[in-house]
C-alpha positions in Angstrom: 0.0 0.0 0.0 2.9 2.6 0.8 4.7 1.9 -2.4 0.8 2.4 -4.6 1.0 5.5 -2.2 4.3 6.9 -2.9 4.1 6.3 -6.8 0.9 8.5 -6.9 2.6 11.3 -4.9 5.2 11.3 -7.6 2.5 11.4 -10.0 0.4 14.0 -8.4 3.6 16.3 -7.1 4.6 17.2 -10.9 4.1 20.7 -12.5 1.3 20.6 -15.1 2.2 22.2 -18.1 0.3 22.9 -21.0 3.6 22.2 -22.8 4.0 18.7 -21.5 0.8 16.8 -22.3 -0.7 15.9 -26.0 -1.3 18.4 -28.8 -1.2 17.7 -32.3 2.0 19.7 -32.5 3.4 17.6 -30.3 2.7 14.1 -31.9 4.8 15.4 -35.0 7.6 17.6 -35.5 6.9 21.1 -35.7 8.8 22.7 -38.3 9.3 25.4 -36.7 12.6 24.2 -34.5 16.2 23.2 -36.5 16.8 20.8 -33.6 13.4 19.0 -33.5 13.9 17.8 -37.1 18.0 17.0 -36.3 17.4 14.6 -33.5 16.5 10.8 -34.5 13.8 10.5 -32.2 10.7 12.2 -31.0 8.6 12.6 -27.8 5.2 12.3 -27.5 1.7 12.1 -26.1 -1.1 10.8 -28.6 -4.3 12.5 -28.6 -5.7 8.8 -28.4 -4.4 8.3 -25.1 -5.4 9.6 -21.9 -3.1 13.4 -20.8 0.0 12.2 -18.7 0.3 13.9 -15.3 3.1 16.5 -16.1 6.6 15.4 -16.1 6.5 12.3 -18.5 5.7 11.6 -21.8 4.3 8.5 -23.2 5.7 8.0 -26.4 9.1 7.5 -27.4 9.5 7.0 -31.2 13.3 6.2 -32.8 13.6 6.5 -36.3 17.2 6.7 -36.4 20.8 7.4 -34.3 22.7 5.3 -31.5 20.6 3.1 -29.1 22.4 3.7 -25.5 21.1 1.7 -22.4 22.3 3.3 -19.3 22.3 0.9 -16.4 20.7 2.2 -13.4 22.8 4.3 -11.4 23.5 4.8 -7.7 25.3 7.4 -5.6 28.3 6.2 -6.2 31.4 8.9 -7.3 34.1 8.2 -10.1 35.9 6.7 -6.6 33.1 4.3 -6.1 32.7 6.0 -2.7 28.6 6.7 -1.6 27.9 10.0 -1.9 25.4 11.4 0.7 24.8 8.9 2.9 21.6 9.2 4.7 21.3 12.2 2.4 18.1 11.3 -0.2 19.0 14.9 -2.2 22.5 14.5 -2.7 21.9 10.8 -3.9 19.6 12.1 -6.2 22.2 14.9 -7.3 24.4 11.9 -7.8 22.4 9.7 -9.4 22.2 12.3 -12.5 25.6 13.4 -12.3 26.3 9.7 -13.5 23.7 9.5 -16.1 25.0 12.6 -17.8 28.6 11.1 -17.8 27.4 8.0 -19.2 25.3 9.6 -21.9 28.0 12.1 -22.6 30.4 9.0 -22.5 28.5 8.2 -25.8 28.8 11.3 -28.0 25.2 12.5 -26.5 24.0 15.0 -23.9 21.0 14.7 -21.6 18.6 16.0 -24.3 19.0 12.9 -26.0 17.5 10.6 -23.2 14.0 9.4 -24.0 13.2 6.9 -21.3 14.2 7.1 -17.8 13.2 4.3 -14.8 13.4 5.2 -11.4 13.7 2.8 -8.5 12.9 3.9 -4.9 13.7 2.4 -1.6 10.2 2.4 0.1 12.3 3.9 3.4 12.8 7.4 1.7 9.7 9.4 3.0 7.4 10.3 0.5 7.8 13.9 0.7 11.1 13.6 -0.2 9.9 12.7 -3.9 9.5 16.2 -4.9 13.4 16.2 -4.7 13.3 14.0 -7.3 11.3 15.9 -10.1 13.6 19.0 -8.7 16.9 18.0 -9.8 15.5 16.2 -12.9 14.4 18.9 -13.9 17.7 20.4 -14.3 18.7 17.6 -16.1 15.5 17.1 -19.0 13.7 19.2 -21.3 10.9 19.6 -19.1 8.6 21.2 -21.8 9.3 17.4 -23.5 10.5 15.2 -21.0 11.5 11.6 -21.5 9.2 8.8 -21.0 9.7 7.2 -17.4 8.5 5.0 -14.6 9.1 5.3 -11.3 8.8 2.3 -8.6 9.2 2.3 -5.2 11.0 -0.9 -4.3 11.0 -2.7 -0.7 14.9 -2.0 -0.8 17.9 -1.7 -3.0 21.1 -4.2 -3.0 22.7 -2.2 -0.8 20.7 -0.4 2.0 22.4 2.4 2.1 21.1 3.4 -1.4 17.9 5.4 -1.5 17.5 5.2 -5.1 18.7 4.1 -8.9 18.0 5.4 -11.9 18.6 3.7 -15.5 18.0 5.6 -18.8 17.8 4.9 -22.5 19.1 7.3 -25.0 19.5 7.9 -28.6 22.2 9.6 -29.7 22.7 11.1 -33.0 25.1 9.4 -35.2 
């Protein structure tokens, strides 16, 4: 019940923007941006399918470019040392620290992820969730953010990790 719990008040705690759920702009490229029509993917929300709650898209469509799968990432540093122990924020901070090396490891950049899965140790309070959507949103193009999952977990393989994130990502070739 806490875990159903928790993945609704991720759900619910996103921003609503008009920007983020289906239009008919959205289901195609636009035109009217260079880099829409450059990248080998797009992200969308069919008119067919129910509005996402802000802060995910449904759709991920590849049509060309690099396939990357980014194994899910934990607050380790370069050192393999745990950063922020006891610290859910700086785990986070972590966490997409080493998704952007690993994408940028590939020739890409963070605007080329289109699918990220979160998992989330059922012992980090849910108010601490919001810290979640925070930093990613430093990370995404919030106004077309990747598609993504997020499950809370009973634990993770090591206890002192709070949470993992893994990401798929096409990269232009």
């Amino acid at each position: 019940m806490r875990a159903a719990i928790l993945c609704l008040l991720f759900l619910v705690m996103l921003p609503v923007s008009s920007e983020t759920v289906g239009s008919d702009q959205r289901s195609k490229p636009t035109g009217n941006d260079k880099s829409d029509e450059a990248k080998p993917f797009r992200i969308f929300n069919p008119e067919t399918m129910a509005k996402p709650a802000a802060g995910y898209s449904h759709v991920a469509e590849v049509h060309g470019g690099k396939l990357v799968y980014i194994a899910a990432q934990v607050a380790m540093d370069r050192s393999g040392n745990l950063v922020g122990k006891d610290d859910f924020r700086a785990q986070v901070q972590q966490v997409f620290e080493n998704l952007k090396a690993a994408v940028e490891a590939t020739g890409g950049n963070f605007g080329d992820v289109i699918k990220l899965n979160y998992f989330c140790a059922e012992s980090v309070d849910p108010s601490q969730i919001a810290v979640v959507r925070e930093i990613r949103d430093k990370y995404v193009n919030t106004a077309n953010p990747p598609t993504s999952t997020f499950v809370v977990v009973k634990r993770l393989v090591r206890p002192e990790w709070q949470i993992e994130v893994e990401a798929v990502a096409v990269v232009k070739q």
